[in-house]
C-alpha positions in Angstrom: 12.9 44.4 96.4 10.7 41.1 95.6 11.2 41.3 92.3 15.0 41.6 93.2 15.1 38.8 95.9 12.8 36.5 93.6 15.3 37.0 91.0 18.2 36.2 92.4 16.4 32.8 94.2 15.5 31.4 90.5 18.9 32.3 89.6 20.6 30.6 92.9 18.0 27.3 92.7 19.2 26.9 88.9 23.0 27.6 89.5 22.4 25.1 92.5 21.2 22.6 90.2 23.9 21.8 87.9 25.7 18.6 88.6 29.4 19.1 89.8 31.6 17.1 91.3 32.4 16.8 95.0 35.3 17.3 96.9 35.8 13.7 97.3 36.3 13.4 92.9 39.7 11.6 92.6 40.2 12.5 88.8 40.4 10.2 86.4 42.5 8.8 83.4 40.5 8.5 79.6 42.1 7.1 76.1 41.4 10.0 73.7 40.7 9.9 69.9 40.2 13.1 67.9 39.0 13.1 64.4 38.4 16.7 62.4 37.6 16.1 58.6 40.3 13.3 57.4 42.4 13.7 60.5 42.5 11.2 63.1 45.0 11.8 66.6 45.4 9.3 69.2 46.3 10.2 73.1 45.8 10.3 76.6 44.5 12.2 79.1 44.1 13.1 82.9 42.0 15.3 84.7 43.8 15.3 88.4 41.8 15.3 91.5 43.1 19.3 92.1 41.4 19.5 88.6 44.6 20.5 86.7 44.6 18.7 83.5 47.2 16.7 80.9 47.5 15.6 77.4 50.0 12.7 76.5 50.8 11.2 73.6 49.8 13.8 70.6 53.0 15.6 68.9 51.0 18.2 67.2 50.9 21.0 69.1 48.1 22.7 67.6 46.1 19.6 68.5 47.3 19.2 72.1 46.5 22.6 72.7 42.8 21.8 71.6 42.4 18.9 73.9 43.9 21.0 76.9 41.0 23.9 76.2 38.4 21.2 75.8 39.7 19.5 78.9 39.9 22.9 81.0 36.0 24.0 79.7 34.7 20.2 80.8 36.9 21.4 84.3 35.0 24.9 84.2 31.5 23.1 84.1 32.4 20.2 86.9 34.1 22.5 89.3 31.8 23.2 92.3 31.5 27.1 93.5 30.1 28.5 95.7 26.7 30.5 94.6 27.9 33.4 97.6 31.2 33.9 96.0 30.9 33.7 92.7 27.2 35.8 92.3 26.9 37.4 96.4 27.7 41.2 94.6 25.7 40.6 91.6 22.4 42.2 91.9 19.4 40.3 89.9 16.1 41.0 88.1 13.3 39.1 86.2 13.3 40.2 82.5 10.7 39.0 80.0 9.5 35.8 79.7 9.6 33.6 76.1 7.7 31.5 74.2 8.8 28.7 75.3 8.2 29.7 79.1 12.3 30.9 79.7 12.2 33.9 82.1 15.3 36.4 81.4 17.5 37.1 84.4 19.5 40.7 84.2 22.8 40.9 86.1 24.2 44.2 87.4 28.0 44.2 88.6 28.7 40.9 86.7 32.4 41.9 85.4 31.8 40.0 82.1 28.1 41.3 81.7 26.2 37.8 81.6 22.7 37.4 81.3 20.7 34.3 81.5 17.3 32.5 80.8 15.7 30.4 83.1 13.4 27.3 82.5 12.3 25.6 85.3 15.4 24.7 87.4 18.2 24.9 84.2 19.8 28.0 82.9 19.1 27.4 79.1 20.8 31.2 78.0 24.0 32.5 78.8 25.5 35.9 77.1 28.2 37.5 77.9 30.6 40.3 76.1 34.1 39.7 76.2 35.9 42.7 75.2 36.1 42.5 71.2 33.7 39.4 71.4 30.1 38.5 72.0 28.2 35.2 72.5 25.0 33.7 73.4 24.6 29.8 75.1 21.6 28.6 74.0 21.0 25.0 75.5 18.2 22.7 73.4 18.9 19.6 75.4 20.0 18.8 79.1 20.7 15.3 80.9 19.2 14.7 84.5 21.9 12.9 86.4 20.1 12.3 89.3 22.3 14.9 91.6 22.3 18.1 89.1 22.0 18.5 85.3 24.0 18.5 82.4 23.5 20.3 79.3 23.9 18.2 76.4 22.8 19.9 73.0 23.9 23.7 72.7 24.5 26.1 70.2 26.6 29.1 71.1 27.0 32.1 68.4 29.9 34.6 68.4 29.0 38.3 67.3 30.6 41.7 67.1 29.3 43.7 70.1 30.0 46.9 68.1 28.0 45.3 65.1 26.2 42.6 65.6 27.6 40.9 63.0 27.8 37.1 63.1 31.5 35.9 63.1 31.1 32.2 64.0 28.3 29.5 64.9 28.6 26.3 66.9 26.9 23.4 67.9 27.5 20.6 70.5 26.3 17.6 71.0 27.8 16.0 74.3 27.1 12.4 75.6 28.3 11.3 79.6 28.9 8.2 81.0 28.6 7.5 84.9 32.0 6.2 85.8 31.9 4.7 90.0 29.8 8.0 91.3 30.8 10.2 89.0 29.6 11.3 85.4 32.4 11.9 82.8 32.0 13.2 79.1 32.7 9.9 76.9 32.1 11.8 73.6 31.9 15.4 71.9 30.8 16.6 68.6 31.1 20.1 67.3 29.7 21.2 64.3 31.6 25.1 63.5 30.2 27.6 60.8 32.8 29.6 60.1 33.0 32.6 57.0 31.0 29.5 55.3 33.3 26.8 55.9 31.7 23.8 57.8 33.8 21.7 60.4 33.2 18.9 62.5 35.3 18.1 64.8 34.9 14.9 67.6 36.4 13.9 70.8 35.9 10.4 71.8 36.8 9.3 75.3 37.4 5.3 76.2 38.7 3.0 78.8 37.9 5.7 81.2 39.2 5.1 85.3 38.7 6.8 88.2 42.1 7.5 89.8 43.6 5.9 93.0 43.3 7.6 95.9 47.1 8.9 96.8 47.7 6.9 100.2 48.9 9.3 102.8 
């Protein structure tokens, strides 16, 4: 029952520690320019204060739909949860510890069967299986924003959980800006390794606002 209950408190005081934004995050407006290879597209973009998200201003489809995921994953990362609701059935325990001092943490009753590592106050390992699909989160670099952390240099590979064979490889590099009280991502880079074809692809955010509070 320690082990348990110690678990799940490294678990909680890194979950904790992540940098969200509050409830009082108006959203906020960003010029967006995506290159991939010889490609260049020019838009615009919101993320609204209920966190829904819009694109503007790119005809391809294909594109716009990129920009929306990317949008909705920088969402999924910001969005504050509570630890109770989103972990409170999950039971915990302390796995092995690494080389490089990360302590595994096992998760029974998680519905997508995650697992994490633990260094210090940051999750630096996430792995989950999602149905036909398998990854692993590794993070290499993090940025300490002075009210929670940001990871800023991951890799993330994609297996077959029947296999084990590698299907794709990823790496991101991510840079934030603090914009009035809040941090926004000004700039990704993804480097994808993909049945041996290399692709980098970059999202550059400018003349980023905070939104106006709607008057009531």
């Amino acid at each position: 029952m320690t082990e348990q209950t110690n678990a799940r408190d490294l678990f909680r005081a890194a979950y904790e520690n992540r940098y969200t934004w509050d409830a009082g995050f108006p959203g906020y407006s960003a010029d967006i320019k995506l290159k991939q290879g010889d490609e260049v597209y020019e838009g615009k973009i919101r993320i609204n204060k209920d966190l829904s998200v819009e694109v503007t201003g790119i005809e391809d489809e294909t594109v716009k739909e990129s920009v929306y995921t990317q949008l909705r994953d920088i969402v999924t990362h910001r969005k504050r949860a509570d630890f109770e609701k989103a972990h409170g059935k999950n039971q915990f325990n302390v796995g092995q510890e690494d080389s490089t001092g990360a302590v595994e943490i096992l998760v029974q009753g998680d519905a997508m069967g995650s697992n994490y590592k633990i260094r210090g106050k940051e999750i630096c390992q996430v792995s989950r299986v999602m149905g036909r699909m398998a990854f692993v989160i590794d993070t290499q670099k993090s940025l300490d924003t002075g009210k929670g952390y940001v990871s800023s240099r991951y890799d993330v590979v994609f297996r077959n959980p029947q296999t084990g064979e590698t299907i794709k490889e990823m790496e991101f590099e991510d840079s934030f800006s603090e914009v009035g009280n809040y941090w926004v991502m000004t700039r990704q880079v993804i480097h994808s390794n993909e049945q041996g074809q290399r692709i980098t692809t970059e999202f550059n955010f400018s003349n980023v606002k905070l939104l106006e509070p709607v008057a009531v």
